[in-house]
N, C-alpha and C positions, 0 to 999 in steps of 0.2 A: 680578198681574192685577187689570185693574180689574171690576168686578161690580157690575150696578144689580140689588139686590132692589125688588120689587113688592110691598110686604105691610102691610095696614090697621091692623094692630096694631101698636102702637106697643112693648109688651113684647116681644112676639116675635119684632120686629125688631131690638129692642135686644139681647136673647140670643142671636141669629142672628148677628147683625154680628160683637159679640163673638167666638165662634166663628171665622167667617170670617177674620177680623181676625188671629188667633193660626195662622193656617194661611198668613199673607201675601198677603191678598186687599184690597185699596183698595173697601171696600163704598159706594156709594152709597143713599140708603134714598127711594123711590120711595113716598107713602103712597097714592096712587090710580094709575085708567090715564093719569088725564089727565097729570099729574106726570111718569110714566114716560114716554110719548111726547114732553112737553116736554123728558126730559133726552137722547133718542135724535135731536135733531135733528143734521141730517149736520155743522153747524162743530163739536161735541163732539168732543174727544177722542176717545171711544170705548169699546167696553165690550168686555170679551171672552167675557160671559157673561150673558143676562139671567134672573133669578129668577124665576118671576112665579107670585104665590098667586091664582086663580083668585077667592076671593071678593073682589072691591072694590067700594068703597059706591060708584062711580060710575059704571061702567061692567060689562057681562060680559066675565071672563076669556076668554074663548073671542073676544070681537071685539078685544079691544087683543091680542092676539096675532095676529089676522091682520093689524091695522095698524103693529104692530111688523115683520113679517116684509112689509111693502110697502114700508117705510121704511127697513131694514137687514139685512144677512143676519147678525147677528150671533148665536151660538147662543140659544137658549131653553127651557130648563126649567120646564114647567109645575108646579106644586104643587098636588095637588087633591085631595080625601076622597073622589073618584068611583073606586073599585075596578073598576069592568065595565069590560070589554074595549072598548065600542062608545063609548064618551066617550074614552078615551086615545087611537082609531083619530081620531075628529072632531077630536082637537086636534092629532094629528101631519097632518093631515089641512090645518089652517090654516096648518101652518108649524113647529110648534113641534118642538124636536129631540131631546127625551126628557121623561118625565116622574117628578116620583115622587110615591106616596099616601102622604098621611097616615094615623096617625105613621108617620116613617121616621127611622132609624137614621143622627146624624149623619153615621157613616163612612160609609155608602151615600150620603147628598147629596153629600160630597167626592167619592167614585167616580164620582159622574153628571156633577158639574162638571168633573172632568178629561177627561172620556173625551170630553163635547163640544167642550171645548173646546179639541181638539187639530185645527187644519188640517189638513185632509188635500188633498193632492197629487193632481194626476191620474191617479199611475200608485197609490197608496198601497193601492190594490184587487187588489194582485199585476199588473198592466197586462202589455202584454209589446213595447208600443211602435206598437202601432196606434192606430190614430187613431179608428177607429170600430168598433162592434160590432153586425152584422144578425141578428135573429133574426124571422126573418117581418116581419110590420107592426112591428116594435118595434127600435127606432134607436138606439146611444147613444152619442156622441158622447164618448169620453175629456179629450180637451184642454180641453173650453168646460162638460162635464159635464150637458150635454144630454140630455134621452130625449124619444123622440116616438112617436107610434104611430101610424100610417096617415098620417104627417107632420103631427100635429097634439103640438105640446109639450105634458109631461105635468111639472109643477112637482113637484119631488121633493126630500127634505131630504138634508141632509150624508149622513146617514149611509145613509137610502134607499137614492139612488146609491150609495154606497158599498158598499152588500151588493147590490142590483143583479148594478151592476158585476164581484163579486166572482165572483157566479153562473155568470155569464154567460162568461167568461173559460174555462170549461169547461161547455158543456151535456149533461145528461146524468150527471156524476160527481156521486157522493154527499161535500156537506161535512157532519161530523161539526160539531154545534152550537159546541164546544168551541174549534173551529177557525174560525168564524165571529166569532165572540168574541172570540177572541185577532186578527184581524184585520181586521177592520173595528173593533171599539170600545176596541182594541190595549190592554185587560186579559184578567187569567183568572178576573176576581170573578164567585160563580156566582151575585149577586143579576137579574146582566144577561141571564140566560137568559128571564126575560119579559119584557123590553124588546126580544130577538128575535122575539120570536112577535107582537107589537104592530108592530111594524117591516113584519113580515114580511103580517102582515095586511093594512099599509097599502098595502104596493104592489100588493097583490092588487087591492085597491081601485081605488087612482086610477089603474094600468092598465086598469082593467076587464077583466084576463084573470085569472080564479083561478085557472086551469090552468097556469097559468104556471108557480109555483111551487110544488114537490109536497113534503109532508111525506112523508119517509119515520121511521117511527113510533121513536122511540126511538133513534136515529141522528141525525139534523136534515133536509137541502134537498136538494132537485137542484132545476135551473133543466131545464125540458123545452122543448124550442127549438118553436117553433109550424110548421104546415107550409107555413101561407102569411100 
């Protein structure tokens, strides 16, 4: 797989590569944003993954991720020292399709690299062969992977849709986090259980419906279908 990291440091790219390198990754090394957008122009090859370290000397990580995800849908992991919940929701928020804080744990970065960047399918959310799915004002279109809400599209990342999606297929039934996990981000690493709740946060969000979807405590989701 090929892979463009995003990262200023010159050592830390060279030990990262490395890394990458010995796990069968074709790394490319990106030392700004501008760099990085120059190597995502659409005649390239192509990436199947992009890296990208939130600090760069020339731009904010947070805007070459929205201009990366205007120019490609190619997955994007953000890297960032920001821990709080409300900076990981802004960046999935732009586009980006997971993240992870510093320091992290080599094996966890490979975890987050595979799990994005597995295509998923239309039906890969357990589907059962429709074509759409209504739930009050909120639309979701399986085949083209669309949502809209009062008929206005609502921009949603792989995996979003994908647990959406998943929800949504049964309203009302409780998925146990476990089972969330194992299929939408089709591992059982239990580092990913906060990258659900950030997930899950975010489409609270950019549906602007929180009630949408309901934690049940200790257990994981239901999806509560709206009454109009």
């Amino acid at each position: 797989m090929r892979l463009l990291l995003v990262e200023d440091d010159n050592h830390v790219a060279a030990a990262l590569s490395a890394v990458l390198a010995r796990h069968g990754f074709d790394v490319t090394h990106a030392r700004s944003g501008e760099e990085a957008l120059q190597a995502l122009v659409p005649e390239s090859d192509g990436f199947g993954v992009v890296l990208l370290d939130l600090g760069l000397p020339d731009q904010d990580g947070y805007e070459v991720c929205g201009k990366i995800r205007k120019r490609t849908s190619t997955p994007v992991i953000m890297v960032t020292a920001r821990s709080d919940v409300r900076s990981r929701i802004h960046g999935l928020n732009l586009g980006a399709d997971d993240y992870v804080v510093k320091p992290y744990d080599t094996g966890e970065l490979l975890a987050r690299i595979h799990a994005v960047s597995r295509r998923s399918a239309p039906d890969d959310a357990g589907g059962s062969g429709d074509t759409a799915l209504r739930l009050g004002p909120v639309r979701i279109e399986l085949p083209t992977r669309q949502v809209s809400v009062d008929g206005s599209v609502v921009q949603l990342t792989r995996k979003e849709f994908d647990l959406l999606a998943l929800l949504a297929q049964r309203p009302g039934v409780v998925f146990r986090r476990e089972q969330i996990i194992s299929e939408v981000w089709r591992t059982s690493w239990e580092g990913t259980g906060r990258t659900l709740e950030v997930h899950v946060a975010s489409l609270r969000s950019k549906l602007r419906m929180p009630a949408l979807i309901e934690t049940v405590r200790g257990v994981g989701y239901r999806l509560v279908a709206p009454t109009a």
